[in-house]
C-alpha positions in Angstrom: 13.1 -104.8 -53.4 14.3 -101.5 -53.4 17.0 -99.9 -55.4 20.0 -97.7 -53.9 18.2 -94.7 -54.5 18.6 -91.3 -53.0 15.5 -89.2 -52.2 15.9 -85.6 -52.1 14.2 -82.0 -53.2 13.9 -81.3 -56.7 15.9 -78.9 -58.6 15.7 -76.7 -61.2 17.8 -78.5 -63.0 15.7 -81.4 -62.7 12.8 -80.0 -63.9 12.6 -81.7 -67.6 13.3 -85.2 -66.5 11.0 -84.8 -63.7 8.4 -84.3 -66.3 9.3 -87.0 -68.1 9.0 -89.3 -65.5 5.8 -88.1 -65.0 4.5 -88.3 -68.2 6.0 -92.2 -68.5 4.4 -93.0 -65.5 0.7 -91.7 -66.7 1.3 -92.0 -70.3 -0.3 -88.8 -70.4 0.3 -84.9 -70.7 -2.2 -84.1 -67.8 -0.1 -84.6 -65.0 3.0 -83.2 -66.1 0.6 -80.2 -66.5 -0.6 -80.0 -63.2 3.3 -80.5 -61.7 3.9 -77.7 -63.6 0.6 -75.5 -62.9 1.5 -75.4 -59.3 5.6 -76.0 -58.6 6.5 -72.6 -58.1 3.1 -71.5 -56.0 3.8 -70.9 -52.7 3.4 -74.2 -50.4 4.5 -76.2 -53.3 7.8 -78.3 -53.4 9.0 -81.4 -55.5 11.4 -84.8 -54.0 12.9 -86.6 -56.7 13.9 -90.6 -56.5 17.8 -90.6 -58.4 19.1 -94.0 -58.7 22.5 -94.6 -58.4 23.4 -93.8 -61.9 21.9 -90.3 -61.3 18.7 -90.9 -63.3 15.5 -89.8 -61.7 13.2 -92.5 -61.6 10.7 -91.1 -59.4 8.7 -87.7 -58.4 5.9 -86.5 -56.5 4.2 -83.0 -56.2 3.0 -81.4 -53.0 0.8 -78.5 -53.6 -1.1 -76.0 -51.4 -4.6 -77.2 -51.0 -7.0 -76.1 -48.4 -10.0 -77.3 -46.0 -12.0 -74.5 -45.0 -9.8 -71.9 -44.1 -7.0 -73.9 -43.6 -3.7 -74.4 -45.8 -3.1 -77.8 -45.9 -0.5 -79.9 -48.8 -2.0 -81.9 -51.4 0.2 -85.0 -52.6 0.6 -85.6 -56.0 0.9 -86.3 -59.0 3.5 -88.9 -58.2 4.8 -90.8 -60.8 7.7 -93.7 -61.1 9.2 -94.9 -64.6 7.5 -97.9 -65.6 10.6 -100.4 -65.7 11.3 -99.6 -62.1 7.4 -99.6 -60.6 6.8 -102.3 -57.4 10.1 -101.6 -56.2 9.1 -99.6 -53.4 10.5 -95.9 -55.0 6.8 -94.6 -54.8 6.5 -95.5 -51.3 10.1 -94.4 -50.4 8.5 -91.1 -52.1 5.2 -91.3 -50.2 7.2 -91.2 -46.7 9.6 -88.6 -47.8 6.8 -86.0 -49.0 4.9 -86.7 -45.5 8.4 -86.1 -43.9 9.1 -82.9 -45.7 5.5 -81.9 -44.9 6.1 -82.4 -41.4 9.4 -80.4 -41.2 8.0 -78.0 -43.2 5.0 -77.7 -40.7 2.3 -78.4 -42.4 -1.4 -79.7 -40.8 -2.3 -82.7 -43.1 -1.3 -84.0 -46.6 -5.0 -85.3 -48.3 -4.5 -87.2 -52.0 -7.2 -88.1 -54.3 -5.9 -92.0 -54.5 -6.3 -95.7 -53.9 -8.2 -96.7 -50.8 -6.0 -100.1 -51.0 -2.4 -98.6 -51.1 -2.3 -95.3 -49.4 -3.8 -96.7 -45.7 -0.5 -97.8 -45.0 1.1 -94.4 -45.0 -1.2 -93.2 -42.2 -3.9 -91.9 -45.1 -7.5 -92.5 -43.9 -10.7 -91.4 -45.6 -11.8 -87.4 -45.2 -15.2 -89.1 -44.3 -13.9 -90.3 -41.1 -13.7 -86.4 -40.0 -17.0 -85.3 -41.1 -15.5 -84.2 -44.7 -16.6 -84.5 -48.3 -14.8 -85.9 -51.4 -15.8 -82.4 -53.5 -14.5 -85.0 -56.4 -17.0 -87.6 -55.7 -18.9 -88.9 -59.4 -18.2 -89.4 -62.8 -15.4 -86.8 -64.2 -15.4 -85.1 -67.7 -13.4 -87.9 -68.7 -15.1 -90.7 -67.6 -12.8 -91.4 -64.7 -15.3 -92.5 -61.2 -13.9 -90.9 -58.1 -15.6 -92.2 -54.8 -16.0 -90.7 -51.4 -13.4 -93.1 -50.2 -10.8 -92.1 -52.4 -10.3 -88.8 -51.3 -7.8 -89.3 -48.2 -6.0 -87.4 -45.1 -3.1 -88.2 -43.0 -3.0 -85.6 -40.2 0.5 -84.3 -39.3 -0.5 -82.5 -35.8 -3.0 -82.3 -33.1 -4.2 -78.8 -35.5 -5.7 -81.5 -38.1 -8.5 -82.0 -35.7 -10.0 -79.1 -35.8 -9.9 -79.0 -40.0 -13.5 -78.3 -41.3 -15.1 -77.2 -44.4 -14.8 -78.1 -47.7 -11.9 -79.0 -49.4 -10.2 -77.3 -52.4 -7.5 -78.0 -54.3 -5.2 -76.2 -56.8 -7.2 -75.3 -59.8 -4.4 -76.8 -62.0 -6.3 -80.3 -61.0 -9.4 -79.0 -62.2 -13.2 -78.4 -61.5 -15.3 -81.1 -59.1 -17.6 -82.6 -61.3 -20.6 -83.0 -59.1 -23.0 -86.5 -59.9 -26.4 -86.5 -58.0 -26.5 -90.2 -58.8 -23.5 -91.0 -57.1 
């Protein structure tokens, strides 16, 4: 069920907290690095989940990413404090960043993320257009990425004609390429 909640842009004032959440979510420092690698690059914006105490309880990132030539926004991290997760706040996030996105006029929004949970947000695999997961193999840390993970949810007819290969903010670091994969 989900909570009264108001969904809105991030501010500099909620910078910290954001983090926080972030770094609850994750129990790690890595994405609270990459938020703040690439929130003040240009393309990038932040939506916050406040409940109705005022506490944020939820973020995602949106960054600049590209395919080919092409700017296109990459969603995430997105992170939700653990007390309040399967509530619905990181869907409720999910649909507001691919609403901002579209007022914002973007082409597509791709995600490295689950092939279970994000096909219901319109997110299909990059494969399906002739594209390549440049993430695809074994990371530095062990962590397996495969081709499906890698997603796309077009925002306009100008996401058909999106080719080449994908990059993403640097913040999110080097593709480790696996011949084995």
């Amino acid at each position: 069920m989900l909570p009264d909640l108001t969904l809105r842009e991030e501010r500099p004032a909620d910078r910290a907290e954001a983090l926080e959440v972030e770094r609850l979510a994750f129990g790690s420092d890595a994405e609270p690095a990459i938020v703040e690698a690439v929130r003040d690059l240009d393309g990038s914006f932040g939506l916050v989940a406040v409940d109705a105490t005022g506490r944020i309880v939820g973020h995602v990132q949106l960054s600049r990413a590209w395919i080919g030539g092409a700017p296109v926004v990459s969603l995430g991290p997105i992170g939700v404090r653990p007390e309040v997760q399967r509530q619905g706040i990181g869907g409720a996030l999910v649909r507001a960043a691919l609403d901002a996105a579209r007022e914002r006029d973007e082409i597509a929004v791709i995600l490295l993320g689950s092939p279970r949970y994000y096909p219901r947000f319109g997110f299909r695999p990059v494969s399906e257009r002739g594209l390549r997961n440049p993430y695809t193999g074994t990371q530095e840390d062990g962590f397996v990425v495969h081709e499906e993970d890698c997603m796309l949810v077009a925002l306009d007819e100008r996401a058909e004609a999106l080719r080449g290969p994908i990059r993403w903010h640097p913040a999110f670091g080097p593709p480790t390429v696996d011949d084995d994969a």
